[in-house]
Residue frames as qw, qx, qy, qz and C-alpha x, y, z in Angstrom:
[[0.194, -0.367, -0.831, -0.369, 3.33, 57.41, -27.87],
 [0.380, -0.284, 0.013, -0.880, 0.29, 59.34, -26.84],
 [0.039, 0.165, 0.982, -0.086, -1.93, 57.71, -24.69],
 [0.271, -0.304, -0.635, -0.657, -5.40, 56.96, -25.49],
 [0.461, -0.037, 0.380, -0.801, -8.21, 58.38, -23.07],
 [0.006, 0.330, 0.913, 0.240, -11.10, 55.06, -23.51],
 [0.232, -0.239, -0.575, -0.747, -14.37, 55.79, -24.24],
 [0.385, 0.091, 0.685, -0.612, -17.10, 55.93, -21.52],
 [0.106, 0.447, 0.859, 0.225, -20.30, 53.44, -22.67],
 [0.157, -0.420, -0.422, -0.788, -23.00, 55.23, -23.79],
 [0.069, 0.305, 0.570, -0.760, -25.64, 57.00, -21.17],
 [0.442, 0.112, 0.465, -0.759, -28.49, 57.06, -23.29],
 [0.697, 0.189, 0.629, -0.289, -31.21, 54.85, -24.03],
 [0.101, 0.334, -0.558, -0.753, -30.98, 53.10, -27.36],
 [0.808, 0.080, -0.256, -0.524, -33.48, 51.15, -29.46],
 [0.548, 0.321, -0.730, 0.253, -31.33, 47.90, -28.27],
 [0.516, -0.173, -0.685, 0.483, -31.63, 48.88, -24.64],
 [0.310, -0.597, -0.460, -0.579, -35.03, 49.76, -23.80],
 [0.609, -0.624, -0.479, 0.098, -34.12, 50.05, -20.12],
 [0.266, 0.811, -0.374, 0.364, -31.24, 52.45, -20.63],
 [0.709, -0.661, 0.170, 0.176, -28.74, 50.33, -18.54],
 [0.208, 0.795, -0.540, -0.185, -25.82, 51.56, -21.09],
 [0.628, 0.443, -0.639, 0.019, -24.84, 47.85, -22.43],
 [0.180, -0.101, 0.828, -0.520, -24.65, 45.86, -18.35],
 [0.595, -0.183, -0.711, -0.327, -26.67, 42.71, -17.76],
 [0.467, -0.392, 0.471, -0.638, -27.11, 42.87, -14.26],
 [0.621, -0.158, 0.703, -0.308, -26.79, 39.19, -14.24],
 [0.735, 0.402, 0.545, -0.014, -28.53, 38.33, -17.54],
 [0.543, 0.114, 0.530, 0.641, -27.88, 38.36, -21.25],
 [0.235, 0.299, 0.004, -0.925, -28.60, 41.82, -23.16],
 [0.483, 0.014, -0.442, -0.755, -31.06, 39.87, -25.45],
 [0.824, -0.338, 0.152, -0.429, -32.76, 38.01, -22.27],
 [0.599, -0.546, 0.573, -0.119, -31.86, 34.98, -20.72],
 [0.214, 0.543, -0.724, -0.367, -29.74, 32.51, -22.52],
 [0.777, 0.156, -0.298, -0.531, -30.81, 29.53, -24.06],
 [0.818, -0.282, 0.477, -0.150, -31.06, 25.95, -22.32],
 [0.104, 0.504, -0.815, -0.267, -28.45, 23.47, -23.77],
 [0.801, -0.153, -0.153, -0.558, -30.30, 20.57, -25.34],
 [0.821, -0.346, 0.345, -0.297, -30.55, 17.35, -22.96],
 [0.119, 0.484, -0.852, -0.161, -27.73, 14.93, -23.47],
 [0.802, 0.070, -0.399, -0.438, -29.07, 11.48, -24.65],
 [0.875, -0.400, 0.246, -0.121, -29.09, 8.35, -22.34],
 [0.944, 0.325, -0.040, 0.048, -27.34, 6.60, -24.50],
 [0.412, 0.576, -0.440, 0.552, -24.09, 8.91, -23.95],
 [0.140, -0.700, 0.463, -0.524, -24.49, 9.00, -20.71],
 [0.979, -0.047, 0.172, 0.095, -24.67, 4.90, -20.13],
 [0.896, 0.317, -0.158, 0.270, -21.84, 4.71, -22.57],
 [0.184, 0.782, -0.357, 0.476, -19.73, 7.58, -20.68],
 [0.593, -0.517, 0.370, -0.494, -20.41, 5.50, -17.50],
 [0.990, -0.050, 0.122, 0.052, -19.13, 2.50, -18.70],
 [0.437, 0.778, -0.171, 0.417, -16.01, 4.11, -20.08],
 [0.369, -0.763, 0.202, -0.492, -15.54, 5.14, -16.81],
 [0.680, -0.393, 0.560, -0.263, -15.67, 1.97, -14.94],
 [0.856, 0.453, -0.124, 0.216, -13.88, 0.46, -17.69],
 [0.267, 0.755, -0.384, 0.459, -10.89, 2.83, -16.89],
 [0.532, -0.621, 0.347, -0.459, -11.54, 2.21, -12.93],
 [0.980, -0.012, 0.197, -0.035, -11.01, -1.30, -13.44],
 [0.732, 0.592, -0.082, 0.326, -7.97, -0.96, -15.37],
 [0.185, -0.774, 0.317, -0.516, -6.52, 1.47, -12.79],
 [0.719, -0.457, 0.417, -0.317, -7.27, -1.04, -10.01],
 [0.976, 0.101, 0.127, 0.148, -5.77, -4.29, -11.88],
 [0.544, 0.543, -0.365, 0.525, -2.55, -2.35, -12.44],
 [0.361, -0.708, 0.450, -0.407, -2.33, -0.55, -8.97],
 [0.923, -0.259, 0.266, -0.101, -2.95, -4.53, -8.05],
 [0.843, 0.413, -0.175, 0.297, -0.25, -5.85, -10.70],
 [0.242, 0.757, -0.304, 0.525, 2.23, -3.08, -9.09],
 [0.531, -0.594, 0.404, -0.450, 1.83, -4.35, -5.64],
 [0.970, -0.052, 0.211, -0.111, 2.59, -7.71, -6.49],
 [0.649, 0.605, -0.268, 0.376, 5.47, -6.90, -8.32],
 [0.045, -0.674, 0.483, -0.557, 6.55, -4.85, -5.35],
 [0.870, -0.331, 0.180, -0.319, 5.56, -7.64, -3.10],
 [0.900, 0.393, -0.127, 0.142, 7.07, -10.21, -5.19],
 [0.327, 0.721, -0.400, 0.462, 10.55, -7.98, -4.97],
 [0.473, -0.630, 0.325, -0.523, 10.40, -7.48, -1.31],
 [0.985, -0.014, 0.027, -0.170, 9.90, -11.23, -1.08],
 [0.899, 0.325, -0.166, 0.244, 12.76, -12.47, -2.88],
 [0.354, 0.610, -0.346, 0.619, 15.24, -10.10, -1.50],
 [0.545, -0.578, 0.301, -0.527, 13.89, -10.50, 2.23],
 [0.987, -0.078, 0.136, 0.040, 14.82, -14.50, 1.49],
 [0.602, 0.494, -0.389, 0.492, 18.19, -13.84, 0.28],
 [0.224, 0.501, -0.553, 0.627, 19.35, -12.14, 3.04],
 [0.806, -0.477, 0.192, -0.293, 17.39, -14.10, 5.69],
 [0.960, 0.156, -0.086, 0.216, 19.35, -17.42, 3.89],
 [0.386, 0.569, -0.328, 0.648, 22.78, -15.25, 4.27],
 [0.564, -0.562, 0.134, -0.590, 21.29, -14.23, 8.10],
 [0.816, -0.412, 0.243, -0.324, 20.85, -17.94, 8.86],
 [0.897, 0.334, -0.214, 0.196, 23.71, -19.39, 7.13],
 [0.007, 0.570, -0.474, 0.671, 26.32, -16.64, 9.26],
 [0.707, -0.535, 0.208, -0.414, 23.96, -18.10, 12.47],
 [0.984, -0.112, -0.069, 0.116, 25.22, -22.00, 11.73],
 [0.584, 0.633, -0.304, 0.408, 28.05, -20.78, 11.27],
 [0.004, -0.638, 0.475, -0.605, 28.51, -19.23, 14.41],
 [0.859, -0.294, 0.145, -0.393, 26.84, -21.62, 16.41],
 [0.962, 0.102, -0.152, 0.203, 29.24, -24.21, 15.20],
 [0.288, 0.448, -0.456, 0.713, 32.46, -22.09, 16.09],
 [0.329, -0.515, 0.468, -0.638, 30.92, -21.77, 19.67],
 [0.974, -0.114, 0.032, -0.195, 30.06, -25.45, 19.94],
 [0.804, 0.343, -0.262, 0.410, 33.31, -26.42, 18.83],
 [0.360, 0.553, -0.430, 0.616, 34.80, -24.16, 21.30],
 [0.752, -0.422, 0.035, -0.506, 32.36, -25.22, 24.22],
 [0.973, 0.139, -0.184, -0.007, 33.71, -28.38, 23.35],
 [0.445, 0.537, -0.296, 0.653, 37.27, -27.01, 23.42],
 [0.324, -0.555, 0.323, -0.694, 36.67, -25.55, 26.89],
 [0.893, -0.176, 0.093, -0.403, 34.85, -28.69, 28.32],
 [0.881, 0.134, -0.423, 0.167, 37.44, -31.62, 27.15],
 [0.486, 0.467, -0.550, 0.493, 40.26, -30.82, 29.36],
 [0.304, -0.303, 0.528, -0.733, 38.01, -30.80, 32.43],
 [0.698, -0.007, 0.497, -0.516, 35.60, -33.64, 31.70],
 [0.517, -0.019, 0.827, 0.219, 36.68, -35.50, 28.86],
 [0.195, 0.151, -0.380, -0.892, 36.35, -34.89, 25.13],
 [0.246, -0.359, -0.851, -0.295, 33.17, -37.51, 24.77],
 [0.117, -0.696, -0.696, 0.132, 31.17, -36.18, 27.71],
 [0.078, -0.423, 0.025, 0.903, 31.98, -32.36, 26.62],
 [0.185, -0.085, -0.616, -0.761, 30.40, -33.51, 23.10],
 [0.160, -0.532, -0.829, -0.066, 27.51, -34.49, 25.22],
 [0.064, -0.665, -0.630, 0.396, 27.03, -31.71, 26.87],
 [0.144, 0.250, -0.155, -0.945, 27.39, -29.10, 24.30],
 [0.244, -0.334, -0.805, -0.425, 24.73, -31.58, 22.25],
 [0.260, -0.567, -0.769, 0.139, 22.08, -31.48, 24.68],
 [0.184, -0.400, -0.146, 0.886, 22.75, -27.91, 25.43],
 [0.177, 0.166, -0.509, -0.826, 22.27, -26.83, 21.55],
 [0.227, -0.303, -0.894, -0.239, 19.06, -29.70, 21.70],
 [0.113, -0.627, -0.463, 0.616, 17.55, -27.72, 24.73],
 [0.001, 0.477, -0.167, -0.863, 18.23, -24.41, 22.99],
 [0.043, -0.033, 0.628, 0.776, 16.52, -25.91, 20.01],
 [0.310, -0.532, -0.780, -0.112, 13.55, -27.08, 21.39],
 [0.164, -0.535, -0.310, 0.769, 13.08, -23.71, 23.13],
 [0.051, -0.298, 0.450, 0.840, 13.07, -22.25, 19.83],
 [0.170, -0.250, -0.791, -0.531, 10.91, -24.58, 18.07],
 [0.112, -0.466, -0.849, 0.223, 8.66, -23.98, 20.88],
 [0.046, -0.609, -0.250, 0.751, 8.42, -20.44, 20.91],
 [0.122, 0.199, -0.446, -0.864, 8.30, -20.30, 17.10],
 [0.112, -0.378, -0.842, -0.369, 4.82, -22.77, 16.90],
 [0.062, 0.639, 0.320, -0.697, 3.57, -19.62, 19.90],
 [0.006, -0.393, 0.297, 0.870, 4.31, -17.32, 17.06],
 [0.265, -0.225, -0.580, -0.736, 2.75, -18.91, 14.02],
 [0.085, -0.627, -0.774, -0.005, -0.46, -19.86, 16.20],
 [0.084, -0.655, -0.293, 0.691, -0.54, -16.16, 16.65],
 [0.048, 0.199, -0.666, -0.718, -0.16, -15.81, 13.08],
 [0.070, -0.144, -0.955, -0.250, -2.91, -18.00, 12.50],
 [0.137, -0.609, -0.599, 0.501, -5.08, -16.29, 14.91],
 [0.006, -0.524, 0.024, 0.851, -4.51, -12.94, 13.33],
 [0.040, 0.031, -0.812, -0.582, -4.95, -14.43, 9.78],
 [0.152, 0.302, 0.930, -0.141, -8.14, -16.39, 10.85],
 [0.075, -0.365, -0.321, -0.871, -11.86, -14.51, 9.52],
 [0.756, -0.562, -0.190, -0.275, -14.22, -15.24, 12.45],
 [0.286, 0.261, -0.729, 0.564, -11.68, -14.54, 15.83],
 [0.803, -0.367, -0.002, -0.469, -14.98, -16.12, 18.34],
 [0.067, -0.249, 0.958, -0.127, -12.97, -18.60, 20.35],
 [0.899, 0.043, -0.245, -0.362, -15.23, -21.78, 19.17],
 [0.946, -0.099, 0.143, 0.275, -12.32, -24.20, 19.98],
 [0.313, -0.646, 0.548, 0.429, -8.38, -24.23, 19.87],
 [0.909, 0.371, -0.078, -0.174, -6.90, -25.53, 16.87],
 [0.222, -0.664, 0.709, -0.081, -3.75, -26.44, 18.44]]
């Protein structure tokens, strides 16, 4: 196939292009500057702006639905396996009481061994419960919308 040599634009002035810039707009249209687009009516642009913040709203009540779902999940499955967590705990707690016990009869008698693993495990709870009403008041604190110490609510 031959190849084809193009065509160089014309070089002089036609009746068309009274400045003789060979067919180039330097910027503008060859038959002057191009025509304003007419003005878009309020009306569309109200109705395109509700549209809008229709959609936005719609967006945000799912994103919200989706986080609650995912919340929701999290939830349920973070209570199973606490309940599995603290069921394994009694467990063990009772196998070391029982063997406290076991340890304790043959030196002090099986009645005051059950006392003193009881009081032990009572101590150990009340440690617990204490440190766990710290926690939620810290919870409560964090939770709270105005953190101005006004008063305890202990």
């Amino acid at each position: 196939m031959p190849a084809q040599k193009p065509t160089p634009p014309p070089t002089s002035a036609s009746a068309s292009d009274p400045h003789g810039f060979g067919g180039v707009s330097h910027g503008y249209a060859p038959d002057g500057p191009p025509s304003t687009p007419p003005p878009v009516p309020l009306e569309d642009i109200v109705r395109d702006l509700v549209d809008d913040a229709k959609q936005t709203v719609q967006a945000e009540l799912a994103l919200l639905e989706a986080r609650g779902a995912l919340a929701s999940h999290g939830v349920k499955w973070a209570s199973a396996w606490g309940f599995v967590a603290a069921c394994a705990l009694l467990v063990a707690l009772l196998a070391v009481a029982f063997g406290a016990i076991l340890v304790l009869a043959p030196h002090v008698g099986p009645l005051l061994a059950t006392l003193i693993v009881v009081a032990a495990l009572i101590g150990l709870a009340g440690f617990a419960g204490w440190r766990a009403k710290r926690s939620a008041g810290d919870v409560k604190l964090a939770l709270r919308s105005d953190l101005s110490p006004q008063g305890s609510d202990d």
